[in-house]
Backbone as ProteinMPNN parsed JSONL, in Angstrom:
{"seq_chain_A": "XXXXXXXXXXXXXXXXXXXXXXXXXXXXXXXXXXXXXXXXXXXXXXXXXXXXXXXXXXXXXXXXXXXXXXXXXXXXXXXXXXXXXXXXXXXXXXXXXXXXXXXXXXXXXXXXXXXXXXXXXXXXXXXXXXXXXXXXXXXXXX", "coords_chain_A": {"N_chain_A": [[17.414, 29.824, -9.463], [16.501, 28.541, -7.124], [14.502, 30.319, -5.967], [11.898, 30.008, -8.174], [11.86, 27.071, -7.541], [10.906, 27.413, -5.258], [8.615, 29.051, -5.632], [7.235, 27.385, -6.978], [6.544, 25.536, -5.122], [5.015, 26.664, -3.804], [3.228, 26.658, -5.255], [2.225, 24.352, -5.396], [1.444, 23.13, -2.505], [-0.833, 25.458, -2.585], [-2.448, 24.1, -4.041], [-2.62, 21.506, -3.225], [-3.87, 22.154, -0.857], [-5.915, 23.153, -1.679], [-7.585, 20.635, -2.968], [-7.67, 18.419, -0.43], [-9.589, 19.955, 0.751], [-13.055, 19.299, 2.09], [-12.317, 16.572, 2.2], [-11.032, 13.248, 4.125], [-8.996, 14.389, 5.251], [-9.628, 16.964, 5.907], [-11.302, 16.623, 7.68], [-10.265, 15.387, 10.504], [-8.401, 17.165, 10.695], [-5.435, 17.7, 9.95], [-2.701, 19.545, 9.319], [-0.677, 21.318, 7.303], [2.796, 22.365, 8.093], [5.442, 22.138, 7.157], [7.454, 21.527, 4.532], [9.598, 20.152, 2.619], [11.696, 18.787, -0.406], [11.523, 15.415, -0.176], [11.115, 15.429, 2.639], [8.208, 15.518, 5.271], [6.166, 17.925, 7.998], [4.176, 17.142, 9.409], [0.7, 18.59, 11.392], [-1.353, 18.229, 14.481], [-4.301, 19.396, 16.388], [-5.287, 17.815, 18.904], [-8.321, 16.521, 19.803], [-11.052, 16.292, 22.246], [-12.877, 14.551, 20.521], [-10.61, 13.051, 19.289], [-9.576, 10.761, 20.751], [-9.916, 7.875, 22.062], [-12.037, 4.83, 24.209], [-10.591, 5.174, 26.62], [-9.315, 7.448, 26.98], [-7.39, 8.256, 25.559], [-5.062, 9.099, 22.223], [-7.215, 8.181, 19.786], [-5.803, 5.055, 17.793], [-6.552, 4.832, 15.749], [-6.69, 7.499, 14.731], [-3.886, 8.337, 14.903], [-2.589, 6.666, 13.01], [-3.44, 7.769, 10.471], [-2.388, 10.347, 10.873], [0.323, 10.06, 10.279], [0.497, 8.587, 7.658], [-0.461, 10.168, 6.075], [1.452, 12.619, 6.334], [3.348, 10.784, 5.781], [2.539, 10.124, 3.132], [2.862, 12.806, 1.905], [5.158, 13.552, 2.061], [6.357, 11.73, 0.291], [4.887, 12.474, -1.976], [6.247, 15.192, -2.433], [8.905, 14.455, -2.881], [8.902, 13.565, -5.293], [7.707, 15.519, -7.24], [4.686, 16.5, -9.091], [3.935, 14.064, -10.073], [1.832, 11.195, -9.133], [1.486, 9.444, -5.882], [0.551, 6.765, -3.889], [-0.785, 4.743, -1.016], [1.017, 1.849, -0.266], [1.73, -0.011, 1.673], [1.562, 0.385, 5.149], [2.819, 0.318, 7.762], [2.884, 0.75, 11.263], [3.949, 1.423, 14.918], [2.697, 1.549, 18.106], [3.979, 3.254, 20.834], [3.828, 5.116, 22.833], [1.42, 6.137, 25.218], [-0.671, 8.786, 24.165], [-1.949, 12.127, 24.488], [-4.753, 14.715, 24.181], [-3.822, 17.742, 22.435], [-1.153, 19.647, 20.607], [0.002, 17.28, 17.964], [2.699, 16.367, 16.348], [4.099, 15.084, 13.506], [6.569, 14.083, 12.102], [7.955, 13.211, 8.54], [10.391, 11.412, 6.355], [11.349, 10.6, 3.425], [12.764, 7.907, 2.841], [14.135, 6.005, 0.535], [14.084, 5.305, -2.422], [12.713, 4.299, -5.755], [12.56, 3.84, -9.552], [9.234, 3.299, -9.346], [8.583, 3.157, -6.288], [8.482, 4.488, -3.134], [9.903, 4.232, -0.226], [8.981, 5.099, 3.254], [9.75, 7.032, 6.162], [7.507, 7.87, 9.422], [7.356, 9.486, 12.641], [5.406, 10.732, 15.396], [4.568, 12.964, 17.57], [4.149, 14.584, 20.933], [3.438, 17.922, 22.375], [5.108, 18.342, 24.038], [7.743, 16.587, 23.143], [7.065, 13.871, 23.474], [7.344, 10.62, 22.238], [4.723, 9.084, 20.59], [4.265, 7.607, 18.975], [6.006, 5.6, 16.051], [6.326, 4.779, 11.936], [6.49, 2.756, 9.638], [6.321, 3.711, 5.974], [5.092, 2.027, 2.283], [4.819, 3.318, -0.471], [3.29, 3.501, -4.01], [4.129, 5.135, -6.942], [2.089, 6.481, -9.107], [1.816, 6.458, -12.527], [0.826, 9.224, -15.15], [-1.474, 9.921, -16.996]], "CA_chain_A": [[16.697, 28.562, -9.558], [16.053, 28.145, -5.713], [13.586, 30.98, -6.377], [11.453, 28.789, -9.227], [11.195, 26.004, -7.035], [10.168, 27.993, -3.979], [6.819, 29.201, -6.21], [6.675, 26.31, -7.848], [6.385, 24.059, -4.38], [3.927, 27.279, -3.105], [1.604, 26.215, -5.791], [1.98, 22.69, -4.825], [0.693, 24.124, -1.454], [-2.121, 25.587, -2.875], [-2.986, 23.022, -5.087], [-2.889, 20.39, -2.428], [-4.671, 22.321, 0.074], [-8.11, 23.027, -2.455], [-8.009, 19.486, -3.249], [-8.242, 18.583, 0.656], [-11.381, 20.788, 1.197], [-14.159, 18.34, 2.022], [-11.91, 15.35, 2.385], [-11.079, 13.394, 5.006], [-7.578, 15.3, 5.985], [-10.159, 18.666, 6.334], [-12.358, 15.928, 8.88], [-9.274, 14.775, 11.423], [-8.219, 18.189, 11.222], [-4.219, 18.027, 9.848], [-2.552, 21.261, 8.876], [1.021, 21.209, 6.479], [3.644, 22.761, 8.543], [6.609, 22.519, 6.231], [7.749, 20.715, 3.468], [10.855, 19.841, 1.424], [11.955, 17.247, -0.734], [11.543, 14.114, 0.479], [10.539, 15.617, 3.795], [7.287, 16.652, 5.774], [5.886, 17.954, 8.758], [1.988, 17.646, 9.495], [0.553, 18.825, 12.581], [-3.251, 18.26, 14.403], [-4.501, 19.666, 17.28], [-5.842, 16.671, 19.334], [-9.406, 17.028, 20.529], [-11.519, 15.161, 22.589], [-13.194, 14.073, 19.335], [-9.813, 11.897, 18.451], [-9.694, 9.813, 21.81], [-10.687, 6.31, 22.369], [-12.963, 5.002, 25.145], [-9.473, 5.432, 27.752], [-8.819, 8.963, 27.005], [-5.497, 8.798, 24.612], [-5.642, 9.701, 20.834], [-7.034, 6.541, 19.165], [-4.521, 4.543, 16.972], [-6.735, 5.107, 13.773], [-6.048, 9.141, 14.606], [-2.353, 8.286, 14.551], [-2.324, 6.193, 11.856], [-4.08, 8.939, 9.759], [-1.32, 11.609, 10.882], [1.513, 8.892, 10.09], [-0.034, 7.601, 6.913], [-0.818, 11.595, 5.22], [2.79, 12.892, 6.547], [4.407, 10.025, 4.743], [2.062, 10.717, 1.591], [3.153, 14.475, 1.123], [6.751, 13.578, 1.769], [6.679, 11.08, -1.011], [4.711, 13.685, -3.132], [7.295, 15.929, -2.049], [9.816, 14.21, -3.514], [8.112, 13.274, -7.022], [6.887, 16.508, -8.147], [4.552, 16.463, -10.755], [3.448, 12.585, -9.703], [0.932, 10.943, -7.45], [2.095, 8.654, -5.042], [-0.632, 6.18, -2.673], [0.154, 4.112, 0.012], [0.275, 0.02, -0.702], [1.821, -0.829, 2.879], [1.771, 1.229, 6.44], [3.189, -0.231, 9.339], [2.804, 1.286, 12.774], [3.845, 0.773, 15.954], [2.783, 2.632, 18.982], [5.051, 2.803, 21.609], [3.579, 5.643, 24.068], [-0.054, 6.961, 24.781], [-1.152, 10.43, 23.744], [-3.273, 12.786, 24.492], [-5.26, 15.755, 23.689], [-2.929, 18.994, 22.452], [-0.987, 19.482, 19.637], [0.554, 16.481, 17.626], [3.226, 16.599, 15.447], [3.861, 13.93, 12.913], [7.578, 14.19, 10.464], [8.089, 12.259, 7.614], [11.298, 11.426, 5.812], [11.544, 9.728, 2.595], [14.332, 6.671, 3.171], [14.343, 5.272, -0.759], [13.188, 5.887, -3.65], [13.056, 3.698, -6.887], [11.338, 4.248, -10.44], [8.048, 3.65, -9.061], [8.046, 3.035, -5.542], [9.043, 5.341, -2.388], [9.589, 3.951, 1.374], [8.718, 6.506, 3.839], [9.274, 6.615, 8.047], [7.351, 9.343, 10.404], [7.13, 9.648, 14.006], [4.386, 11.197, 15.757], [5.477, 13.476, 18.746], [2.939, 15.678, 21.244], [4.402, 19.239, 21.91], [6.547, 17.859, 24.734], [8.605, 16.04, 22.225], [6.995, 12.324, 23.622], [7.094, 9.727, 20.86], [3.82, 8.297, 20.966], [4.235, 6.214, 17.622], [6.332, 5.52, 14.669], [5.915, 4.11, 10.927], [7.006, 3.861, 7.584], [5.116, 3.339, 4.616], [5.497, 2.538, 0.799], [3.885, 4.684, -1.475], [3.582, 3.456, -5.22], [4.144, 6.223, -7.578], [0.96, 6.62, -10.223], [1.836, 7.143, -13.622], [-0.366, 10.193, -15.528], [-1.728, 9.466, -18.704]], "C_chain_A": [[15.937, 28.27, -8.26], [14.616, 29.325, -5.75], [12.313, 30.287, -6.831], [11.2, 28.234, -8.23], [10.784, 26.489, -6.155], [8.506, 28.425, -4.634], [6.104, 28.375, -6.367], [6.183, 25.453, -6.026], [5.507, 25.094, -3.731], [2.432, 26.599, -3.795], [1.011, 25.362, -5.978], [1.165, 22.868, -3.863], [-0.854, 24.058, -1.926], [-3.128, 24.873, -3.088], [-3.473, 21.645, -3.727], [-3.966, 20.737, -1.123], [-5.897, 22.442, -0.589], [-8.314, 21.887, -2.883], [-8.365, 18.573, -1.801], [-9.507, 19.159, 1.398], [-12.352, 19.142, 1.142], [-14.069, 16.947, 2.645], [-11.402, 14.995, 3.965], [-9.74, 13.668, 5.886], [-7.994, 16.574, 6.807], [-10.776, 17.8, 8.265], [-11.399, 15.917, 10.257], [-8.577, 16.01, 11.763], [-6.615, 18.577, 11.256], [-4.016, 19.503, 9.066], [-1.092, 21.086, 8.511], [1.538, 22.174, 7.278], [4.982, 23.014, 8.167], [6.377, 21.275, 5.424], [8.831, 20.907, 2.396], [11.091, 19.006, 0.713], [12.044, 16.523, 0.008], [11.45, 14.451, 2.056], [9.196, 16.043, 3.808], [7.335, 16.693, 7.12], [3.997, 18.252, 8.592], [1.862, 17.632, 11.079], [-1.049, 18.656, 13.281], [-3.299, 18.554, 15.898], [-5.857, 18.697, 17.613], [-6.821, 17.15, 19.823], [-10.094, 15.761, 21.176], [-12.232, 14.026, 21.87], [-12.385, 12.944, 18.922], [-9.346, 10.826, 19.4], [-10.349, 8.712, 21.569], [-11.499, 6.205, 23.648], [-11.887, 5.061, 26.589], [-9.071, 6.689, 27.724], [-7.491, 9.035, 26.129], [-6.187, 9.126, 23.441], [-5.921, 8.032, 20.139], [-5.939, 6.159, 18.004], [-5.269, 4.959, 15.487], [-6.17, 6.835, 13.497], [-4.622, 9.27, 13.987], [-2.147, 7.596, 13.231], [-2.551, 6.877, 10.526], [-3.395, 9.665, 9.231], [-0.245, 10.818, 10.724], [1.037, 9.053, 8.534], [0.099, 9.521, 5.937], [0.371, 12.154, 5.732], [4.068, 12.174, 5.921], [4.233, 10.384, 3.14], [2.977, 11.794, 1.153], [4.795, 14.371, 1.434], [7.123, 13.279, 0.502], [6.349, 11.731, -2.111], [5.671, 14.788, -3.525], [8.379, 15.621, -2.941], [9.86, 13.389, -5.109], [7.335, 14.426, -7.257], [6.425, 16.165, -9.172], [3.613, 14.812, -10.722], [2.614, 12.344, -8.717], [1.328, 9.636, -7.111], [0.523, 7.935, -4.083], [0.209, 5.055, -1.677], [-0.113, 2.895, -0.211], [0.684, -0.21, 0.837], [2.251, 0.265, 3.927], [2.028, -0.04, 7.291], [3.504, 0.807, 10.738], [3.027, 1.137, 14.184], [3.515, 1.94, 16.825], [3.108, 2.422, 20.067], [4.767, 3.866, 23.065], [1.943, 6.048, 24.158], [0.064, 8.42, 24.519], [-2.028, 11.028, 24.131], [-3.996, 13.836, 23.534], [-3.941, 17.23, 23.542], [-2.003, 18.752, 21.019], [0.421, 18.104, 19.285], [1.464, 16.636, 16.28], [4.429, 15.435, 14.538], [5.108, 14.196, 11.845], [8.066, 13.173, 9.944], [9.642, 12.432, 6.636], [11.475, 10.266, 4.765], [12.969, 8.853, 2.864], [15.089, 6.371, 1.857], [13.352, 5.357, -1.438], [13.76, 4.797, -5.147], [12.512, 4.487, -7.572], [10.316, 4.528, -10.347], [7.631, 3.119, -7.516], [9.106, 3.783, -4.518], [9.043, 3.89, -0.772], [9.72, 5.325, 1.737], [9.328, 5.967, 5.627], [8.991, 8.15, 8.14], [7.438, 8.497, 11.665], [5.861, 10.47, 14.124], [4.517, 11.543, 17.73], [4.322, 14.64, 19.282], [4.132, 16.872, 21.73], [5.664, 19.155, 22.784], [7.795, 17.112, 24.378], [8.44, 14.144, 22.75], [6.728, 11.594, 22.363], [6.221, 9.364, 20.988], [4.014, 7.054, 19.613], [4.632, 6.602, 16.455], [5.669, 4.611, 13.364], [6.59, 4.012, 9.554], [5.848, 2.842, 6.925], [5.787, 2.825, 3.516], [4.595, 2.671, 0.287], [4.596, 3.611, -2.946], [3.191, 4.812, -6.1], [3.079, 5.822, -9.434], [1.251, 7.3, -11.134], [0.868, 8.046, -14.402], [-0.12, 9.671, -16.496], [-2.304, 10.574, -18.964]], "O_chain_A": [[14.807, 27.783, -8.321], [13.572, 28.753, -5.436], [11.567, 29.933, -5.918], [10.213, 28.703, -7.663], [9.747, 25.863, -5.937], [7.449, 28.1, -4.095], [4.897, 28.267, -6.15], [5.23, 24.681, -6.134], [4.96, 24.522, -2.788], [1.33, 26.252, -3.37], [-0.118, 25.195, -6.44], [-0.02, 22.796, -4.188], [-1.72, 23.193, -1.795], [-4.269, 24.869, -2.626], [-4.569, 21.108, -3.565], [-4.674, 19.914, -0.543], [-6.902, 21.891, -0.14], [-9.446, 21.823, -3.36], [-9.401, 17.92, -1.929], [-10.142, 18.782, 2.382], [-12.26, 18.206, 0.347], [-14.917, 16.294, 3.253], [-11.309, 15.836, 4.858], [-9.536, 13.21, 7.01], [-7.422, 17.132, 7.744], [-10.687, 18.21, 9.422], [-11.907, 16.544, 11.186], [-8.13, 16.131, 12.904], [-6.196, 19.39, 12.08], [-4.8, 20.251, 8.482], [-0.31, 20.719, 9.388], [0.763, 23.128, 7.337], [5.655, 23.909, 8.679], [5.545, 20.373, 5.518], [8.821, 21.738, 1.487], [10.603, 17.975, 1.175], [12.662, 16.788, 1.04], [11.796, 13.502, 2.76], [8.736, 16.722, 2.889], [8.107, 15.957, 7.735], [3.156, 18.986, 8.073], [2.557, 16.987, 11.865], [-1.974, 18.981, 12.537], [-2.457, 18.047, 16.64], [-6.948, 18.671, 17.044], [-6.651, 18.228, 20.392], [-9.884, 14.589, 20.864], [-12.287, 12.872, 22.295], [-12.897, 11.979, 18.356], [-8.69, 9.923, 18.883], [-11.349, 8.672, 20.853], [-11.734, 7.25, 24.254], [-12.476, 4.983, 27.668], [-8.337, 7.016, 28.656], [-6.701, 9.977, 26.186], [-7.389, 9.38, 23.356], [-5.148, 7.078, 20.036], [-5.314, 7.039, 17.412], [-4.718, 5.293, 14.438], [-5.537, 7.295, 12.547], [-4.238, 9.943, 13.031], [-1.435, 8.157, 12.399], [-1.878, 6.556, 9.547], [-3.301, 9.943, 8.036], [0.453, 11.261, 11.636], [1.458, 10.161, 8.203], [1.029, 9.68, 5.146], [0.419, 12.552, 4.568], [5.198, 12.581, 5.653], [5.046, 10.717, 2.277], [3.736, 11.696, 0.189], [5.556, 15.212, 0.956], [7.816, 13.939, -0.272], [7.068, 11.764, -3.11], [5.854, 15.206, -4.668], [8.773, 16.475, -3.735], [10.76, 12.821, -5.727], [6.147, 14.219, -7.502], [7.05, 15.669, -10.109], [2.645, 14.654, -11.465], [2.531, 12.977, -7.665], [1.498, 8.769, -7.968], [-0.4, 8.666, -3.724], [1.388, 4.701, -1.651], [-1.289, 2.571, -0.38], [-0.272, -0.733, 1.411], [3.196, 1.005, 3.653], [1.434, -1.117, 7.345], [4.513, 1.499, 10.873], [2.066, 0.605, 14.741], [3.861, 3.087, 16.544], [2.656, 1.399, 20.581], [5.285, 3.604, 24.15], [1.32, 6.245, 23.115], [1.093, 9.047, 24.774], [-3.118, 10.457, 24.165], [-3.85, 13.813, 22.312], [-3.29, 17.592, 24.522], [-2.168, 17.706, 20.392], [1.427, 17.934, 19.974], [0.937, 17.009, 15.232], [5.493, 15.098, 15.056], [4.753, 14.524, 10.713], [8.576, 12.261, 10.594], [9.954, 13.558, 6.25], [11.713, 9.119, 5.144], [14.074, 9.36, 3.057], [16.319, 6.407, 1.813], [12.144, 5.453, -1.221], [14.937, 4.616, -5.459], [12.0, 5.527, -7.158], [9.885, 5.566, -10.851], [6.491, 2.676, -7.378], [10.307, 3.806, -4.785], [8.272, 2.953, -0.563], [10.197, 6.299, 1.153], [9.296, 4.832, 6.102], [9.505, 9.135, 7.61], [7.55, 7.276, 11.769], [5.284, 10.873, 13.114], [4.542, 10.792, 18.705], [3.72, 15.4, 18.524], [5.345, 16.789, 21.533], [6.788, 19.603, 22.557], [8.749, 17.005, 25.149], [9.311, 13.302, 22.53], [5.916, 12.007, 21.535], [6.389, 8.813, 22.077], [3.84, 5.835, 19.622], [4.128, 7.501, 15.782], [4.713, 3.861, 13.563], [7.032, 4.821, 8.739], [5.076, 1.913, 7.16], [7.006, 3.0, 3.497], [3.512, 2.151, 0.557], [5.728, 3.139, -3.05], [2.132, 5.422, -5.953], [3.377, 5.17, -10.435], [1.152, 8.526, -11.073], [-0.247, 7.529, -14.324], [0.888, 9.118, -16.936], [-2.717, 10.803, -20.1]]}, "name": "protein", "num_of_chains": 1, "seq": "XXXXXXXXXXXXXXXXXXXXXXXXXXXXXXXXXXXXXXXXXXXXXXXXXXXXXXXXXXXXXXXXXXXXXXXXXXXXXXXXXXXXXXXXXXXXXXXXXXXXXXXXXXXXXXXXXXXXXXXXXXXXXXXXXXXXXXXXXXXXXX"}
């Protein structure tokens, strides 16, 4: 069985990365790093591009890599379902810079149709620059 779901969550993968082409996850420049149920990891290599006019990573950057790390958790853990975000909260608690950022998400709770989420958002030295959680409502298919 562990097999099965290992294909099955490759072609989640897939699937999620050719629907990204174009959008603006390809623009900001995140990259999936793992993923399990009700977990992720997303990662972005900070450029001078994602700075503010002080030199850190601006807060919309972070909020971005917060906000799409909570998403694919919550997707994560609703296979098969789409999940959006109704409420982010953010705080940021250190500055950041340029280099790589790495952003993990852990689903907290889960109802019928709505997820809470928290990430962090950590540069490669393991500094917190800023946490969050989210909730995600889960979109029924018709």
């Amino acid at each position: 069985m562990e097999h099965k779901e290992s294909i099955e969550r490759e072609a989640w993968f897939a699937q999620l990365a050719e629907r990204a082409k174009g959008t603006f996850w390809e623009l900001i420049g995140c990259k999936v790093e793992a993923v399990e149920p009700g977990r992720a990891v997303v990662a972005l290599d900070a450029q001078q591009h994602h700075l503010n006019g002080i030199g850190i990573v601006h807060g919309g950057v972070l909020s971005s890599l917060l906000d799409n790390a909570m998403g694919i958790a919550a997707m994560s853990a609703r296979p098969g379902e789409s999940t959006v975000t109704t409420n982010l909260n953010v705080h940021f608690v250190a500055p950041l810079g340029t280099g790589k950022l790495i952003a993990t998400a852990t689903v907290l709770h889960q109802s019928r149709s709505t997820l809470t989420v928290q990430a962090t958002v950590q540069d490669d030295a393991g500094k917190t620059g800023s946490i969050g959680t989210g909730s995600f409502r889960v979109i029924p298919h018709r």
